[in-house]
C-alpha positions as CSV (number, residue, x, y, z in Angstrom):
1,X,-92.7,-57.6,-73.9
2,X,-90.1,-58.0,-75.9
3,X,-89.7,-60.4,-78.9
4,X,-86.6,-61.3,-81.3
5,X,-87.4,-62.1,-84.6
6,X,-87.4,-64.5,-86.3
7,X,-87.9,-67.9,-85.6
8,X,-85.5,-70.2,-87.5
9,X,-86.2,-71.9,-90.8
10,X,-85.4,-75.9,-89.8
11,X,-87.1,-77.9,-87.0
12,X,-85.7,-80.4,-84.6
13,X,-86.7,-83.2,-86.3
14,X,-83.9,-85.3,-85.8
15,X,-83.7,-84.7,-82.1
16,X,-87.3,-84.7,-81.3
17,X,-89.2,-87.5,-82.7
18,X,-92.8,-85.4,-82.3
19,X,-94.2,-82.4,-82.0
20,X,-95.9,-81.7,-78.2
21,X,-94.9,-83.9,-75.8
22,X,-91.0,-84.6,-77.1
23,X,-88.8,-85.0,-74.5
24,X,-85.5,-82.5,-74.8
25,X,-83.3,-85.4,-73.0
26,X,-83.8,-85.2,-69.2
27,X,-85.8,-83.1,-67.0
28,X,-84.7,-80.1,-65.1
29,X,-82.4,-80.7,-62.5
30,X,-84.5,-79.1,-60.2
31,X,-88.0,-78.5,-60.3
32,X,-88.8,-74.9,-62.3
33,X,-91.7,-72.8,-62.6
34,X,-93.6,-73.2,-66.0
35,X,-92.4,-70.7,-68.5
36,X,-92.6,-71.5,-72.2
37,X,-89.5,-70.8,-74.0
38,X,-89.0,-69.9,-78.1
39,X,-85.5,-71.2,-78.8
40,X,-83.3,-70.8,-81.5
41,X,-80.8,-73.9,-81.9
42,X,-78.2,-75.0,-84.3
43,X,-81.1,-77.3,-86.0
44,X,-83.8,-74.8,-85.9
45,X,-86.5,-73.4,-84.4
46,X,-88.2,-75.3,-80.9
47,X,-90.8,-74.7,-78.0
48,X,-89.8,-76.1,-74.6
49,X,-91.6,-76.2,-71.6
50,X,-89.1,-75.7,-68.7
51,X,-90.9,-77.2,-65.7
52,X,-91.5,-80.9,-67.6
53,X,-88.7,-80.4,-70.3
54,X,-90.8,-81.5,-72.5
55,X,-90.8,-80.0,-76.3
56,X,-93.9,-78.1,-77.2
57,X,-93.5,-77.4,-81.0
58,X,-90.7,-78.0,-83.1
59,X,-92.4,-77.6,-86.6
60,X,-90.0,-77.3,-89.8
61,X,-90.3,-73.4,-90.9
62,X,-91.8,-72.6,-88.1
63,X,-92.1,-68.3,-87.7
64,X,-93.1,-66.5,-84.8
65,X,-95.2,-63.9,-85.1
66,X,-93.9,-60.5,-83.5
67,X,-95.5,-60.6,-79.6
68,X,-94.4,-64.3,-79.8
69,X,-97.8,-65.9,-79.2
70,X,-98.1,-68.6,-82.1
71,X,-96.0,-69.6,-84.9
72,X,-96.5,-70.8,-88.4
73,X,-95.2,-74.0,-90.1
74,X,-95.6,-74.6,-93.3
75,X,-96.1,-78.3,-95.6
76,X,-96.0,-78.2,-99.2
77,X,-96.9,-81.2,-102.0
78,X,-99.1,-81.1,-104.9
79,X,-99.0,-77.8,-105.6
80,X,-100.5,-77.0,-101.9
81,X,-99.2,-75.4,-99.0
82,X,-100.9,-76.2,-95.6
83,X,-99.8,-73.6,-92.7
84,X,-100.3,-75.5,-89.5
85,X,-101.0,-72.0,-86.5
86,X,-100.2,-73.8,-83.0
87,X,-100.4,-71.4,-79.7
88,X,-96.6,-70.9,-78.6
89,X,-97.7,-71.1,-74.7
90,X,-98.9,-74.9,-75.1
91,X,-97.8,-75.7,-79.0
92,X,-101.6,-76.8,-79.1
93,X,-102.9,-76.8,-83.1
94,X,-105.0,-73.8,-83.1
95,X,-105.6,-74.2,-87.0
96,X,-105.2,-75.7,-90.6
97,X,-105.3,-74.2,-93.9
98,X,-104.8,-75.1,-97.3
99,X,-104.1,-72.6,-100.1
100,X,-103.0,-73.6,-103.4
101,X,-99.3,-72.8,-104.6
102,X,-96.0,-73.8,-102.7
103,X,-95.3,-71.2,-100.3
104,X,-93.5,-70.4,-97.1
105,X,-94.9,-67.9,-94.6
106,X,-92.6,-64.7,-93.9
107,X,-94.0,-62.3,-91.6
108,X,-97.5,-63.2,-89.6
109,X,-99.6,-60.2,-88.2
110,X,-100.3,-59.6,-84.3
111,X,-103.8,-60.8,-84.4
112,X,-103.3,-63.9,-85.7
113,X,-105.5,-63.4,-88.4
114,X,-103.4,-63.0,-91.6
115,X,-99.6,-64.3,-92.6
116,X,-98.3,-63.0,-95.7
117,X,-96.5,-65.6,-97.5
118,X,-94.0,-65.7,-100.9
119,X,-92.1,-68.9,-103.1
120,X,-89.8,-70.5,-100.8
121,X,-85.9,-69.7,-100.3
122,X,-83.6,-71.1,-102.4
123,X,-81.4,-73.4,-100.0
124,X,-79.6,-71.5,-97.3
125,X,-81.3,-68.0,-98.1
126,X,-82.1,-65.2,-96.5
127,X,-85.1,-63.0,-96.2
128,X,-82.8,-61.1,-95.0
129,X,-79.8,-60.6,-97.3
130,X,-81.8,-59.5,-100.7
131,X,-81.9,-61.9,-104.2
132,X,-82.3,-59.5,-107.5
133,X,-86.0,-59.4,-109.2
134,X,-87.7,-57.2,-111.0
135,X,-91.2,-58.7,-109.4
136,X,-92.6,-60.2,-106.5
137,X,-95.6,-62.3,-105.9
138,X,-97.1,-61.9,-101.9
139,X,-99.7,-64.2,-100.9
140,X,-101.7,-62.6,-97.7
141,X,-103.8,-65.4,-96.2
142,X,-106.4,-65.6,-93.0
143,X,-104.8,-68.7,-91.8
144,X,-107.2,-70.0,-89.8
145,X,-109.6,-70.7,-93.0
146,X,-108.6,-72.9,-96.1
147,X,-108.8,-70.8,-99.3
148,X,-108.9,-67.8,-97.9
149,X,-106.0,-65.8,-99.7
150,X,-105.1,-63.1,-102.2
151,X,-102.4,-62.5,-104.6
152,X,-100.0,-59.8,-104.9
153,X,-98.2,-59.4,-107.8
154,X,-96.3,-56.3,-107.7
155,X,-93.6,-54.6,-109.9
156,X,-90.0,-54.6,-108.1
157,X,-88.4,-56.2,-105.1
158,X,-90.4,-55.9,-102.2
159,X,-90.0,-58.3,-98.8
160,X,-92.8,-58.5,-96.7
161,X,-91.4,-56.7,-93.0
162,X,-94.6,-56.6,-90.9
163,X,-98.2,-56.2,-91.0
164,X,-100.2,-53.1,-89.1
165,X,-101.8,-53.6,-86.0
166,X,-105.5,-53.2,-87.6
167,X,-104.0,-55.6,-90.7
168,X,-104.9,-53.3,-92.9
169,X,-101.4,-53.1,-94.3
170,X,-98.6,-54.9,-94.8
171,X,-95.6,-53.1,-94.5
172,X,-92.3,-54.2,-96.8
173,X,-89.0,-53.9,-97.7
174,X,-88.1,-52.1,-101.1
175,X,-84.6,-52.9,-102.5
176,X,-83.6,-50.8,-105.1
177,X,-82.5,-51.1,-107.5
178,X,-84.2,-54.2,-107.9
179,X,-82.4,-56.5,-110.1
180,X,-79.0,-54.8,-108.4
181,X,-79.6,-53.8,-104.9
182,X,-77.7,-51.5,-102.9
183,X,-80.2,-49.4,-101.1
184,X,-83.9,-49.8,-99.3
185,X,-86.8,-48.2,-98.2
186,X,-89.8,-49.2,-96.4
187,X,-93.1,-49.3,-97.9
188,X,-96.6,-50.4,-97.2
189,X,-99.2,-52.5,-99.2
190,X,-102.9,-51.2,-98.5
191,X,-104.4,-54.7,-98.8
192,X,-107.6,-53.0,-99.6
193,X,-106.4,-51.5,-103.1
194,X,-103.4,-53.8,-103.5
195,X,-101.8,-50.4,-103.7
196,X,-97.8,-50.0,-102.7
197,X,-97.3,-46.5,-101.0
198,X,-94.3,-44.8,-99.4
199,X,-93.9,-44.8,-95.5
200,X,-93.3,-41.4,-94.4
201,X,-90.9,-40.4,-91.7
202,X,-92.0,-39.8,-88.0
203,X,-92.3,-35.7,-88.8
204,X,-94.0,-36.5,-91.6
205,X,-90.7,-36.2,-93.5
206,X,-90.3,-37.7,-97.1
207,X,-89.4,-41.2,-97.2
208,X,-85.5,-42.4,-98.3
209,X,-83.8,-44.7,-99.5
210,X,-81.2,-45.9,-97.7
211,X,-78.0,-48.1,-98.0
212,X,-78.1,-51.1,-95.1
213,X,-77.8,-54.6,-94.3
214,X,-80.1,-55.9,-91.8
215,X,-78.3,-57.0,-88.0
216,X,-81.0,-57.9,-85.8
217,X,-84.6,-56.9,-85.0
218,X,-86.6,-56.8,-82.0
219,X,-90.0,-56.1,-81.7
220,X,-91.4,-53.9,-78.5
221,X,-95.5,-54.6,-77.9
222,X,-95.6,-51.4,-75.2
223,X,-95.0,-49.0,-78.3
224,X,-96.0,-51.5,-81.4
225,X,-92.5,-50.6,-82.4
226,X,-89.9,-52.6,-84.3
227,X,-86.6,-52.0,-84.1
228,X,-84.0,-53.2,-86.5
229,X,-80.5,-52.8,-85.9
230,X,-78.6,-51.9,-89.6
231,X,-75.2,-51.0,-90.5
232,X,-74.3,-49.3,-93.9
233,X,-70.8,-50.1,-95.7
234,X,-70.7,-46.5,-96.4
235,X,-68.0,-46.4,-99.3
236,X,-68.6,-50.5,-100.4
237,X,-72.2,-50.4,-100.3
238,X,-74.5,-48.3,-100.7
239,X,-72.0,-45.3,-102.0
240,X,-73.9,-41.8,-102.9
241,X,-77.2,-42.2,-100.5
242,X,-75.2,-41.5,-97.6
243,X,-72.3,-39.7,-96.3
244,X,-70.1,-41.2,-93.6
245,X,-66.6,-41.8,-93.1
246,X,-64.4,-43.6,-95.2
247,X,-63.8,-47.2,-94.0
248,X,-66.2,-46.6,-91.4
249,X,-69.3,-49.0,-90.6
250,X,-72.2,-46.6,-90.2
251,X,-74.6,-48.3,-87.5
252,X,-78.0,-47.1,-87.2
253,X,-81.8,-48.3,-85.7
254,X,-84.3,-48.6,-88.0
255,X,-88.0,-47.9,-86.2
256,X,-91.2,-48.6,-87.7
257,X,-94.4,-48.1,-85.8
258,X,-97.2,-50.8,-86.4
259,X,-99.8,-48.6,-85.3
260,X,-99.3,-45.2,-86.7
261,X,-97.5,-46.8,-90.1
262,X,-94.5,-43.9,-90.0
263,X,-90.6,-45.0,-90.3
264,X,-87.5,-42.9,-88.7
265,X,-83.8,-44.4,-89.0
266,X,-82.5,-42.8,-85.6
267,X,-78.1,-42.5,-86.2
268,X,-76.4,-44.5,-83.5
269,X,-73.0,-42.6,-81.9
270,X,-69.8,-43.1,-84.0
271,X,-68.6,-45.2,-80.7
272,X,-71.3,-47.8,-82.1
273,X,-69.6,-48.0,-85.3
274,X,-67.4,-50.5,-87.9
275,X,-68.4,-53.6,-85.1
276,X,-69.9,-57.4,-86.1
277,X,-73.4,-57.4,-86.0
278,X,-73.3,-59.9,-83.4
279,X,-70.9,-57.2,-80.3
280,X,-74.6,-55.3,-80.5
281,X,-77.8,-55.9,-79.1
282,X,-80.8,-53.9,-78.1
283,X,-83.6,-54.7,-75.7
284,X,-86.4,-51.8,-74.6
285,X,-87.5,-51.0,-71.0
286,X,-90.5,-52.5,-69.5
287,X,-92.5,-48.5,-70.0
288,X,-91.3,-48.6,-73.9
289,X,-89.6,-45.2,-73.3
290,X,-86.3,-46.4,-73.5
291,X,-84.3,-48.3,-76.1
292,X,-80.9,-49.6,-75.2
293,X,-78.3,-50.5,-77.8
294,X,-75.2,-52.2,-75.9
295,X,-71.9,-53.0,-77.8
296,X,-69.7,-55.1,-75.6
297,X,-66.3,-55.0,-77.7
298,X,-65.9,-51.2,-77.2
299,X,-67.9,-51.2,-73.8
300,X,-70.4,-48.8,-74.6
301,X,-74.3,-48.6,-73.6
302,X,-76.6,-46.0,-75.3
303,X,-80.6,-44.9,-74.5
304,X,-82.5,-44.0,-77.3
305,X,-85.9,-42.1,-76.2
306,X,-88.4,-44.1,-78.1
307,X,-90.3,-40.9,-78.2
308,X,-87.8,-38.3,-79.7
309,X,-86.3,-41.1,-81.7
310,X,-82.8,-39.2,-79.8
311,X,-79.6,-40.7,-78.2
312,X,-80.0,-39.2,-74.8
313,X,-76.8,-40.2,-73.6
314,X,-73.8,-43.2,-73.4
315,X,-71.7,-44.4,-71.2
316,X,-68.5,-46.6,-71.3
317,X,-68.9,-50.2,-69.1
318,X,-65.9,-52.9,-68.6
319,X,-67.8,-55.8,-70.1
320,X,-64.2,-57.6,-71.3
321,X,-62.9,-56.9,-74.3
322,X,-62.2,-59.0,-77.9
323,X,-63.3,-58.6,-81.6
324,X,-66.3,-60.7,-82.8
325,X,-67.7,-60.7,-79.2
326,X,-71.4,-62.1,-78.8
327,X,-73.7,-59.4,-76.8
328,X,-77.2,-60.2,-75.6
329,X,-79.1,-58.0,-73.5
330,X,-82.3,-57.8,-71.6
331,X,-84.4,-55.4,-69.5
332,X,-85.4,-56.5,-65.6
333,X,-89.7,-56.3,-65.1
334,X,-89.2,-53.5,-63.0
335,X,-86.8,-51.8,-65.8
336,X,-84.4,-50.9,-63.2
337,X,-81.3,-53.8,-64.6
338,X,-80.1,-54.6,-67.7
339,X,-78.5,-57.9,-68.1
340,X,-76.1,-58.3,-70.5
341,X,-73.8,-61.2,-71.7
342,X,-70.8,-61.2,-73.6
343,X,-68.3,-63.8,-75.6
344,X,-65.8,-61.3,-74.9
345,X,-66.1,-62.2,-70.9
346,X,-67.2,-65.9,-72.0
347,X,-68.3,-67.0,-68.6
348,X,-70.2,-63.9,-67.3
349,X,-73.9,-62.3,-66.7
350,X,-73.3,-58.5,-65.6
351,X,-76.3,-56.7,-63.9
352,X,-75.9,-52.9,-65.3
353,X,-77.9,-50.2,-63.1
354,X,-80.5,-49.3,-66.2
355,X,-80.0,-45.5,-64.6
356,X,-76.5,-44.7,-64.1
357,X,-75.4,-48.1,-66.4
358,X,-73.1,-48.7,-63.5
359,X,-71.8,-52.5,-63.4
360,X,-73.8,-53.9,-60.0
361,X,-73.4,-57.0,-60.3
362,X,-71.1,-60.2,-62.3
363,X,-71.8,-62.9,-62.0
364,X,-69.8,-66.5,-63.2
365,X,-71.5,-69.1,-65.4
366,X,-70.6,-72.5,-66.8
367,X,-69.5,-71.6,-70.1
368,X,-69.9,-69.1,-73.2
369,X,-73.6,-67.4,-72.9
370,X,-75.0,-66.6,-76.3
371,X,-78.6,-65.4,-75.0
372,X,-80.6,-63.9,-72.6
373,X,-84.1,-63.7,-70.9
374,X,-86.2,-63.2,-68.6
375,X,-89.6,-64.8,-67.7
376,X,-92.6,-62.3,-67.8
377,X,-92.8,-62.4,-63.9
378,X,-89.2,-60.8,-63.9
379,X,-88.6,-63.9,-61.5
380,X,-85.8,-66.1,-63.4
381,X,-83.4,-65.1,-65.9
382,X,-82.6,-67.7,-68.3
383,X,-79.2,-68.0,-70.2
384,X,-78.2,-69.9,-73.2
385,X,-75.0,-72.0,-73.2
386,X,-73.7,-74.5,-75.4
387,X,-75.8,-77.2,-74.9
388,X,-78.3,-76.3,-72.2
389,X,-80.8,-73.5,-70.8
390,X,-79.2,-72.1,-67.2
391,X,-81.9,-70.6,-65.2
392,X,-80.4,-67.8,-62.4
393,X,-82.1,-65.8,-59.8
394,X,-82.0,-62.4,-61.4
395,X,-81.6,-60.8,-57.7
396,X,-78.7,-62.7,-56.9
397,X,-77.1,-64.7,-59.7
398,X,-77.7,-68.3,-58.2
399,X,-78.7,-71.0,-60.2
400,X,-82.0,-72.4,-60.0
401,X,-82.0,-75.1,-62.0
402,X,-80.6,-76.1,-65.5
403,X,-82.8,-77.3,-68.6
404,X,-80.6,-79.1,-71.4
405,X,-81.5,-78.1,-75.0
406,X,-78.8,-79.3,-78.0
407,X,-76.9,-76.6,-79.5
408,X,-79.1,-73.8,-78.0
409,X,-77.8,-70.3,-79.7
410,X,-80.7,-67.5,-78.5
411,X,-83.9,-67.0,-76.8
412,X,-86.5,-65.4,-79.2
413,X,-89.3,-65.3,-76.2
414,X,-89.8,-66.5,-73.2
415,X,-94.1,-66.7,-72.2
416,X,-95.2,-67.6,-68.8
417,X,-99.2,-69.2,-69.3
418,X,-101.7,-68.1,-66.7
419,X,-103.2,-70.2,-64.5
C-alpha cells in the first residue's frame, strides 16, 4: 500500500454540516463497491464512502497517519488541546485525549499509539517550507489516553518527519542553519533519553547536510519506506553543499527507512531536472522493489531499485507535452500497469506496461485529472477531476460510476474495509 502524505490542514465544514454520515451531494450514479477514500479538496481534508456517498470524517486539521488507517484532528481552548483519533475505514471515534498546551499534531506513528505534536502554524504555513528558530518544543503523546505526554524541548530547528516502526524514535527534520536555513539533514529523537542523534546513511555512511525543498512524499508499507521527492536550487539555495549545474534544478529522492532508521538521498537522472514539483510523481510496485518517478512535461519514466537505492534504467513516453503539467501516478495490484495522468494531456488516463513502460492503453476522460488511485482489490481505478471522483475499470478504461466531491485536487488513500 501506498499512502500520500499529508492530509490537509482545513476541514469541510462549510460543505458538510457533520462529521459521519454527511452527505457529499448526491449518491453515485451507479451503484459502487465500498472503498473508503482520503481526499484532499480545495477546503481540506475529507473521508468519503463511495458506495453511499456519504462523508465519513471531515475533521478540521485532520492528519493521516502514514499506512492511512486513522487520522488526527485537533481542538484547542483553554489552554488544552483535545486530539480526536477516528478509524479512516468508518470515521468511527476510536479515541479522546486531552493534553494541556495548544498544539496541532504533525506526524502520527504506524501503531496508532503516539502523534508528536508542536505550536500551531502561523496562518497559511507550512511544515513543509521551514520558519527560522533557534529552538523547538515537540510534544510526543499516546493519544488514546488523556495526559499522557512528554515534552521536548530541544536546541535548533528540528520538524518532526516520522516516527519508527517500534516508536521508539521519532525521526526529524534539521534545518540548518537554524535561524537562516538553507540546508537539512535528518535526525532522530530516541524518546527514551530525549537524546537527538544523526541518521546514518544506508552503508552506514556519515550523515549530510543537504540543500532541498520538499516536493511530495509517499510512504510505501511493503518496505516501511518513505520517499520524498526534493529538488535543490543548486546556485540560489543551498550554494557550497552541493555541486550541480548552474541554473539547473537538481531533483533527487529522499528515502528513510522506518524500520532500520538509516537515510540515503538516491540522485534522480539530469532528464528529471529544473521541472515544477507538480510534472513529477512517484508511486512503488505492489513487491516494494521498485520505485517509479514519472515526469510528464519531458516524457520520462525512471525505476529506482528500492534495494540498491540505483536508477536501473529510463525511458522516454509521449504523455503530451506543456510546462507546469500535473502528473499523478499509480501502480496496478498485480504491479504489471502504471497509470499515469497528466495536465499536459488534460483529458487522459495512460496505462504504461510497468516492464517495457510502453504506452498500452489511453484512455479519454471528462476533464483535467489531478489524481489517481486504485482500490486495494486492484478492481476500480479512481480519478480526480474538478468537481467529482470518476471511477474506471482499470482493464478497460470504462466508467463505472461517478462520485461528486467539491473541488477534489488528490487522492491521499484509498482503503477497502473487510467484510
Amino acid at each position: 500500500m501506498r499512502t500520500r502524505m499529508f492530509a490537509g490542514a482545513a476541514a469541510l465544514a462549510m460543505l458538510f454540516a457533520c462529521t459521519g454520515g454527511g452527505s457529499i451531494g448526491t449518491a453515485p450514479s451507479v451503484s459502487i463497491p465500498r472503498d473508503v477514500l482520503v481526499l484532499d479538496t480545495t477546503e481540506g481534508s475529507v473521508v468519503v464512502d463511495t458506495n453511499a456517498g456519504s462523508v465519513l470524517a471531515d475533521d478540521p486539521g485532520a492528519v493521516v497517519d502514514p499506512a492511512g488507517a486513522r487520522l488526527y484532528a485537533t481542538k484547542t481552548g483553554g489552554g488544552f488541546t483535545t486530539v480526536e483519533t477516528r478509524d479512516a475505514l468508518d470515521g468511527l471515534l476510536l479515541s479522546t485525549a486531552t493534553f494541556r498546551g495548544t498544539l496541532d499534531v504533525r506526524s502520527a506513528s504506524l501503531s496508532g499509539r503516539a502523534v508528536a505534536m508542536m505550536a500551531p502554524l502561523a496562518e497559511n504555513g507550512d511544515p513543509w517550507v521551514p520558519v527560522p528558530r533557534s529552538r523547538s518544543t515537540i510534544v510526543v503523546a499516546d493519544p488514546g489516553v488523556s495526559g499522557r505526554a512528554h515534552t521536548y524541548r530541544l536546541e535548533g530547528n528540528y520538524e518532526p518527519e516520522a516516527f519508527s516502526v517500534d516508536d521508539g524514535r521519532l525521526f526529524l527534520i534539521q534545518y540548518l542553519p537554524a535561524e537562516n536555513p538553507t540546508a537539512y539533514r535528518v535526525t532522530f529523537l530516541d524518546l527514551a533519553t530525549g537524546r537527538v542523534n544523526p541518521v546514518f546513511g544506508r552503508f552506514k555512511t556519515q550523515p549530510e547536510r543537504m540543500p532541498g525543498d520538499r516536493l511530495s512524499q509517499v510512504f510505501d508499507a511493503t518496505t516501511s519506506q518513505l520517499y520524498t521527492l526534493y529538488t535543490n536550487h543548486s546556485k540560489a539555495y543551498g550554494d557550497g553543499y552541493w555541486n550541480a549545474d548552474e541554473g539547473k534544478d537538481l531533483t533527487f529522492v529522499h528515502v528513510l527507512n522506518l524500520r532500520e532508521g538509516w537515510a540515503y538521498c538516491a540522485g534522480l537522472p539530469r532528464s528529471l531536472w529544473n521541472h515544477p514539483a507538480n510534472a513529477e510523481a512517484m508511486t512503488p510496485s505492489p513487491d516494494g522493489r521498485t520505485l517509479y518517478i514519472v515526469d510528464s512535461v519531458r516524457g520520462v519514466i525512471a525505476q529506482m531499485d528500492t534495494r540498491t537505492l540505483k536508477i536501473e534504467g529510463t525511458s522516454h513516453v509521449d504523455l503530451g507535452s506543456g510546462a507546469g503539467a500535473t502528473t499523478s501516478a499509480v501502480t496496478s495490484s498485480d504491479g504489471a500497469t502504471l497509470f499515469v495522468s497528466s495536465s499536459a494531456d488534460p483529458e487522459a488516463l495512460y496505462a504504461i506496461d510497468a516492464e517495457t513502460l510502453a504506452v498500452t492503453a489511453r484512455w479519454s476522460v471528462a476533464g483535467p485529472v489531478s489524481d489517481v488511485g486504485l482500490s486495494s482489490d486492484g478492481a476500480r481505478l479512481y480519478a480526480a477531476l474538478r468537481d467529482h471522483i470518476a471511477v474506471l475499470d482499470p482493464a478497460t478504461g470504462s466508467e463505472l460510476g461517478s462520485l461528486p466531491v467539491p473541488g477534489v485536487a488528490s487522492i491521499l488513500d484509498v482503503g477497502t474495509p473487510g467484510p
